[in-house]
C-alpha positions in Angstrom: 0.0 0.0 0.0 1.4 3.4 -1.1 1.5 6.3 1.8 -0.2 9.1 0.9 1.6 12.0 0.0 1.2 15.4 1.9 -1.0 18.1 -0.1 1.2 21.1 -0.6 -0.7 24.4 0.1 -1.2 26.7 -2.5 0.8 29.8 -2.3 -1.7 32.7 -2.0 -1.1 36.5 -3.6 -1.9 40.2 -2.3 -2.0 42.9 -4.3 0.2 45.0 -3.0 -0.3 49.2 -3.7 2.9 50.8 -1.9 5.1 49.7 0.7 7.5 47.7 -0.8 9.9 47.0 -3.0 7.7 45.0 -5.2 6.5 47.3 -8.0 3.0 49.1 -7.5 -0.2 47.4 -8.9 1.9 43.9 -8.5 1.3 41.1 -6.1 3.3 39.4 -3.4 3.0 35.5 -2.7 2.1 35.0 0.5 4.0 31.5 0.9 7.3 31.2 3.2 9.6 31.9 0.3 12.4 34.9 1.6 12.3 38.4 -0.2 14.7 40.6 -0.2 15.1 44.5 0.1 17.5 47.1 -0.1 16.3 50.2 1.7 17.6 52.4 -1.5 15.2 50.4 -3.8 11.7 50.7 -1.4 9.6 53.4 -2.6 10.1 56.6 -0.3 6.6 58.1 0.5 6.4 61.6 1.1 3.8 62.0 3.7 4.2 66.0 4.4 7.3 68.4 4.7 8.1 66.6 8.3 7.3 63.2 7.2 8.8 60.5 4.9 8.3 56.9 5.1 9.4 52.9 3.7 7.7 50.0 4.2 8.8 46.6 3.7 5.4 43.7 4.2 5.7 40.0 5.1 2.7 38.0 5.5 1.8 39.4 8.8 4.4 41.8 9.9 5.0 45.2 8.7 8.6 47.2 9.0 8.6 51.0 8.5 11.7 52.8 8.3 10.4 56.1 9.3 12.0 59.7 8.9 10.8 62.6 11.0 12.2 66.1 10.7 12.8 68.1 14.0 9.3 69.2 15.2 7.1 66.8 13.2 4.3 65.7 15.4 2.2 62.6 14.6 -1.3 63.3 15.7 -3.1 61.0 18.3 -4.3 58.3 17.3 -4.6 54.5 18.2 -5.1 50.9 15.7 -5.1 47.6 16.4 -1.7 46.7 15.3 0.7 45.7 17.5 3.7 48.3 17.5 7.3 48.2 18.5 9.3 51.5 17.6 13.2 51.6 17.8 15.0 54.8 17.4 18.0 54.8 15.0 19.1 57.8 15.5 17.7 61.0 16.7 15.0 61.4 19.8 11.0 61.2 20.2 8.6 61.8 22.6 5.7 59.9 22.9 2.3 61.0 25.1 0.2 57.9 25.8 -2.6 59.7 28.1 -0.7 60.3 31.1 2.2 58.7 30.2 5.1 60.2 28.7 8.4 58.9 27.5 11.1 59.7 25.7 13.2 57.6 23.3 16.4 57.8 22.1 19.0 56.3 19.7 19.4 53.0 20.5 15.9 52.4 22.9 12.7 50.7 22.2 8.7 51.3 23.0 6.4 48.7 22.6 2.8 49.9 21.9 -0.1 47.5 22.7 -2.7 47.2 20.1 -5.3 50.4 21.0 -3.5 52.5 22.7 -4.0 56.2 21.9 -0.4 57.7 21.0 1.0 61.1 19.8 4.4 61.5 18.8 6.7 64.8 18.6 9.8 64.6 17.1 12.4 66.5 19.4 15.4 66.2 16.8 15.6 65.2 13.3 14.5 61.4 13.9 15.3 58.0 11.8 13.1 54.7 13.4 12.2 51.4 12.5 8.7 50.5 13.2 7.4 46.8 13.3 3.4 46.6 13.5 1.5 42.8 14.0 -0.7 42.8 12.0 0.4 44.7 8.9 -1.1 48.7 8.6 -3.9 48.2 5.8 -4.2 51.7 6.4 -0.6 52.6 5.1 -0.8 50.4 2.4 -3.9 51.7 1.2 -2.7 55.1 1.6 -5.9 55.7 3.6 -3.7 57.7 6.8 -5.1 61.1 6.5 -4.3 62.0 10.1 -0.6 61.7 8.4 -1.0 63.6 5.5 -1.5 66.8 6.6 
């Protein structure tokens, strides 16, 4: 008697508008299969004068390299994503209700998913942001409270 042989799993695809270095209008397979990126060759999105970002997508992990110009705030706001932020270089403050800390080169805030958060950049700023689940919202370019 022959053993069965296990069904591989369809790799599934995304259409993917911005955010990485995938060319818009294309899609990504969502199987296990590495990708790699160059930060030079990810699209750089101009979100105002204070605000640039990149954005690299897995399956279900977003990275943002983020670049905030000395006195750029990001306005309150809260998602369901999971958020770690790591300062490159530079320094930000976030307020979290009460709460207020400061980050700097080299340091790491973890944001739980719904928590209201402002951030003020206190120097010119470079971070790396990871979010659980992906940001539909910055791939769909549907962020307005960034755009302004």
């Amino acid at each position: 008697m022959k053993k069965a042989r296990p069904t591989r799993k369809a790799a599934t695809t995304t259409p993917v508008r911005s955010g990485s270095s995938v060319p818009r209008g294309s899609s990504v397979k969502t199987s296990a299969k590495p990708r790699h990126h160059v930060w030079t060759k990810v699209e750089l999105e101009t979100l105002n004068p204070l605000l640039q970002r990149q954005l690299v997508t897995g399956t279900q992990i977003m990275l943002a390299r983020i670049m905030l110009k000395k006195g750029c705030v990001v306005p309150l706001h809260s998602h369901h994503n999971e958020q770690l932020s790591y300062v490159i270089e530079g320094l930000l403050k976030f307020v979290m209700g009460k709460d207020v800390v400061t980050v700097r080169a080299g340091e790491v805030l973890t944001i739980p998913p719904h928590v209201p958060h402002e951030v003020k950049a206190l120097r010119d700023t470079v971070t790396l942001d990871i979010f659980h689940p992906p940001r539909m919202d910055w791939i769909n370019k549907t962020d307005a409270y960034l755009r302004k």
